[in-house]
N, CA and C of each residue as an Amber inpcrd file, in Angstrom:
protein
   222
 -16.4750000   5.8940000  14.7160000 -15.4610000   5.3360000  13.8590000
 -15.1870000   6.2440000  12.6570000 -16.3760000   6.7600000  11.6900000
 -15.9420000   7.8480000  10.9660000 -14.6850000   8.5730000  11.1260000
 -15.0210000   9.7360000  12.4120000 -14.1660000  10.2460000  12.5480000
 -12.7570000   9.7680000  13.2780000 -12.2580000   8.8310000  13.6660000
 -11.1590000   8.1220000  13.3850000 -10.3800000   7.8780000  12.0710000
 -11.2810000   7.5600000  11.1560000 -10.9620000   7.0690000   9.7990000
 -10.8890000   8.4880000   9.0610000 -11.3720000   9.6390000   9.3490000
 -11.1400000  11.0160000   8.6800000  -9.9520000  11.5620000   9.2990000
  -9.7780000  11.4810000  10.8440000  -8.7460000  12.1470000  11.4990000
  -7.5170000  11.1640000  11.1130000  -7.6270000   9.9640000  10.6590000
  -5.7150000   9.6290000  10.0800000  -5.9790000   9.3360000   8.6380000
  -7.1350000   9.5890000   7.5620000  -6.6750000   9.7690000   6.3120000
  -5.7620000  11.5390000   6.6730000  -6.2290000  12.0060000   7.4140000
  -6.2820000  13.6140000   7.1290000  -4.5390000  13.6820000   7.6530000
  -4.6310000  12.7350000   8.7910000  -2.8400000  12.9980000   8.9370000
  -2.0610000  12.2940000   7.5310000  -2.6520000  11.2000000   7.1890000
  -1.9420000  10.6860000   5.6970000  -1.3150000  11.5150000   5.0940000
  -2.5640000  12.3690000   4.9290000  -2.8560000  12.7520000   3.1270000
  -2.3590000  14.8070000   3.3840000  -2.2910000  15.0380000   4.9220000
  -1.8000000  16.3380000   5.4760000  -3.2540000  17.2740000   4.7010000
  -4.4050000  17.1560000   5.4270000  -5.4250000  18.1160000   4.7450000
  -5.8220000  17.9070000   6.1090000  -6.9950000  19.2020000   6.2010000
  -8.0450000  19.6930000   7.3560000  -8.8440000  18.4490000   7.1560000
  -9.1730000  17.4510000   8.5790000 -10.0640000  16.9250000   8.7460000
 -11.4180000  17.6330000   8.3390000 -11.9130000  18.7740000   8.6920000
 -12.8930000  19.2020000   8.4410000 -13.4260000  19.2350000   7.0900000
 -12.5440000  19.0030000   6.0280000 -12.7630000  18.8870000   4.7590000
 -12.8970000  17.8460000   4.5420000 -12.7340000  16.6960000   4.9780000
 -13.7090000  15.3260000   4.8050000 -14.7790000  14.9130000   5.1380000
 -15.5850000  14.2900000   4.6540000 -16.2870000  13.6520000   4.6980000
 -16.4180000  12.3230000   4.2760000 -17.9900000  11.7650000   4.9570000
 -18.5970000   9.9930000   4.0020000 -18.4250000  10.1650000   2.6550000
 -18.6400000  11.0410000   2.2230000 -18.6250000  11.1890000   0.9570000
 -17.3770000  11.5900000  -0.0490000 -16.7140000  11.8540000   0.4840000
 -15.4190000  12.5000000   0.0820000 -14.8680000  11.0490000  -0.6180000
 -14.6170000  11.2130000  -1.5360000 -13.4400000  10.0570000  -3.0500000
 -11.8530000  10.1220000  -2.5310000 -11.8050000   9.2060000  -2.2650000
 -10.5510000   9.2260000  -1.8630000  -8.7540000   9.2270000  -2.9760000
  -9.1290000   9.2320000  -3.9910000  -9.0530000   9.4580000  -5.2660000
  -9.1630000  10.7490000  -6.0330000 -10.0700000  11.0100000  -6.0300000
 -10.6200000  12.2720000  -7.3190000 -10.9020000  13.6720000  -5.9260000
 -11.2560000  13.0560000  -4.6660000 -11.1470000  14.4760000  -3.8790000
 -10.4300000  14.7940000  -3.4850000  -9.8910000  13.4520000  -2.6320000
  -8.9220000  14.1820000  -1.7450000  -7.4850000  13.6170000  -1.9660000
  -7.5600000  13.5540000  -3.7340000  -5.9950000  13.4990000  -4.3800000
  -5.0180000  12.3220000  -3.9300000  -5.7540000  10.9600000  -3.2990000
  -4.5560000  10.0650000  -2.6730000  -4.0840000   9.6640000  -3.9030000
  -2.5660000   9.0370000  -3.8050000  -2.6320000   7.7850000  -4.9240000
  -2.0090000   6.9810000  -4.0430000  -1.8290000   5.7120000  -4.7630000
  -1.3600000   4.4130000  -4.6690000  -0.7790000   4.2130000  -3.4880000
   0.2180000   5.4560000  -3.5380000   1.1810000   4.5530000  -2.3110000
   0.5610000   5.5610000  -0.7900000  -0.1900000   6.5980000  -0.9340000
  -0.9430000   7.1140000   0.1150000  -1.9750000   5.9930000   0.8160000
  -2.5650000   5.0890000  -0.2830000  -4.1330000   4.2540000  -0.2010000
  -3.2240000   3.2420000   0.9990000  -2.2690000   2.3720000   0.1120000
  -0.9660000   1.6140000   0.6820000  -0.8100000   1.6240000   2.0710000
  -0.2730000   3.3520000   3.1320000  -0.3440000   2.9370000   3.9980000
  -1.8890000   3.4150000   4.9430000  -2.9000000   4.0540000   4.1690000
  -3.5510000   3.7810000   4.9410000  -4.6590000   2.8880000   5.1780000
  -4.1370000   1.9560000   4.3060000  -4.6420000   0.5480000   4.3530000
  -3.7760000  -0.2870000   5.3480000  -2.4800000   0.0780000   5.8260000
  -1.8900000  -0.6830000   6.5920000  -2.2910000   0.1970000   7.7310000
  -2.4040000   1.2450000   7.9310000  -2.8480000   1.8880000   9.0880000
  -4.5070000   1.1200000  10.0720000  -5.0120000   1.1940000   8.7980000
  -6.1760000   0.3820000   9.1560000  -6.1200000  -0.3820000   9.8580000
  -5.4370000  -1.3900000   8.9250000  -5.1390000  -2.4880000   9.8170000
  -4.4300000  -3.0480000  11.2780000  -3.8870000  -1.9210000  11.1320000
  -3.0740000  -2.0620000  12.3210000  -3.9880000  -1.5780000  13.7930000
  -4.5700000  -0.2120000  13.3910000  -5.5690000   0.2290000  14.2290000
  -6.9550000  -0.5080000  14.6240000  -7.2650000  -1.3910000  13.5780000
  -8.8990000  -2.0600000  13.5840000  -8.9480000  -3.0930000  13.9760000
  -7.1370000  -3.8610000  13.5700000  -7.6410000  -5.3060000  13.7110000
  -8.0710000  -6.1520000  12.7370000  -7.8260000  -5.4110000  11.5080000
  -8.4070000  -5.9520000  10.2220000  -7.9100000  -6.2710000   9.3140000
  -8.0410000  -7.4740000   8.2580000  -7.1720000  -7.6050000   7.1140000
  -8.0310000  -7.4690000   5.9590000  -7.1790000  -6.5260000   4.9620000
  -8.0670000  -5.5130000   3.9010000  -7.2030000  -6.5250000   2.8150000
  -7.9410000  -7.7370000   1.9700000  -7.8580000  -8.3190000   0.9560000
  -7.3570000  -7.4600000  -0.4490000  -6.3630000  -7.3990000  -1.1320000
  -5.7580000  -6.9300000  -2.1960000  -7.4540000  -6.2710000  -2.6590000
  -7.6420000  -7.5050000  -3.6370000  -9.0460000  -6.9630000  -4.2550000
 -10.4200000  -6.1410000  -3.9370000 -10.1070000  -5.7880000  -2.6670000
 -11.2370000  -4.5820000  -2.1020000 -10.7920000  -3.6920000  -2.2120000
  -9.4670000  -3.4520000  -1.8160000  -8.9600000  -2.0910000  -1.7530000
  -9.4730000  -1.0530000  -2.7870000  -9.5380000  -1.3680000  -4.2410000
 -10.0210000  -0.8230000  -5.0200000 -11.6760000  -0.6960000  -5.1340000
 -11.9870000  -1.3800000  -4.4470000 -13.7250000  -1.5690000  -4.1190000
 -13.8050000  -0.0530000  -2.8160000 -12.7090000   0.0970000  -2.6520000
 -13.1860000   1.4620000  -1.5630000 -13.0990000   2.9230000  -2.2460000
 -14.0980000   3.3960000  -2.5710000 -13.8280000   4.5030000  -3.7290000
 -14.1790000   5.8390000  -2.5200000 -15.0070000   5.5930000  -1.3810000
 -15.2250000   6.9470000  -0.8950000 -14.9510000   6.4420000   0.9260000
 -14.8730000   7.8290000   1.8100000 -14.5180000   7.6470000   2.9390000
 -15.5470000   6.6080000   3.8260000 -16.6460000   7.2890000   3.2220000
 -17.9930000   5.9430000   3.9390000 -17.3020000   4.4460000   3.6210000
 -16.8600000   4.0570000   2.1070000 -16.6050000   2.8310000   1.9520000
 -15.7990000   1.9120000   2.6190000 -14.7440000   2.4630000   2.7960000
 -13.8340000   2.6120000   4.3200000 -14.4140000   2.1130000   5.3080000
 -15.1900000   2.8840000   6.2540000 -15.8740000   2.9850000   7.3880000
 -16.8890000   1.5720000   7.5800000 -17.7020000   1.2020000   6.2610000
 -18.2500000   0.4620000   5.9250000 -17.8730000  -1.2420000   5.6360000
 -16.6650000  -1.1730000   4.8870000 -15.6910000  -2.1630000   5.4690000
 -15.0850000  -2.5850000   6.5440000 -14.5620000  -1.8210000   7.1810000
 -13.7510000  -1.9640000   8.6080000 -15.3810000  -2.4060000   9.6220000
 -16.4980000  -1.7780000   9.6630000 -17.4060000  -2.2630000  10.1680000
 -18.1000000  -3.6870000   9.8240000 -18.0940000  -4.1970000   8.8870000
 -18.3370000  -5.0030000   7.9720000 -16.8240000  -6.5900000   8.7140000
 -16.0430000  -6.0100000   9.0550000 -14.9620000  -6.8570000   9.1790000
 -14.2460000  -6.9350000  10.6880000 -14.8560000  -6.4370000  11.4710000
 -14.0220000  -6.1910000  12.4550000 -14.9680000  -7.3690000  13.7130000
């Protein structure tokens, strides 16, 4: 699942998958804002099966957190 969740932030956000990681800030590393987070929070959802509550979204600060949710919810 990781790498699912790295291979379409990476189409999002147009960067080398290989430059992500669990650890990677989705924010402060790899430069998303608002309306990047937006659809790949709807991407998520659409792909997982999952509904990502307003108030987490901001609870997801790194790519693990992501991964960790959608596992957490699916």
């Amino acid at each position: 699942m990781l790498q699912n969740v790295i291979d379409m932030i990476a189409k999002q956000l147009k960067l080398d998958p290989s430059t992500i990681t669990a650890d990677s800030r989705l924010i402060e590393d790899l430069k998303a804002d608002s309306a990047n987070i937006m659809v790949m929070i709807m991407d998520l959802e659409d792909q997982f099966g999952i509904t990502v509550e307003d108030d987490q979204i901001m609870k997801m600060k790194t790519v693990g957190d992501v991964c960790a949710y959608i596992e957490a919810h699916q």
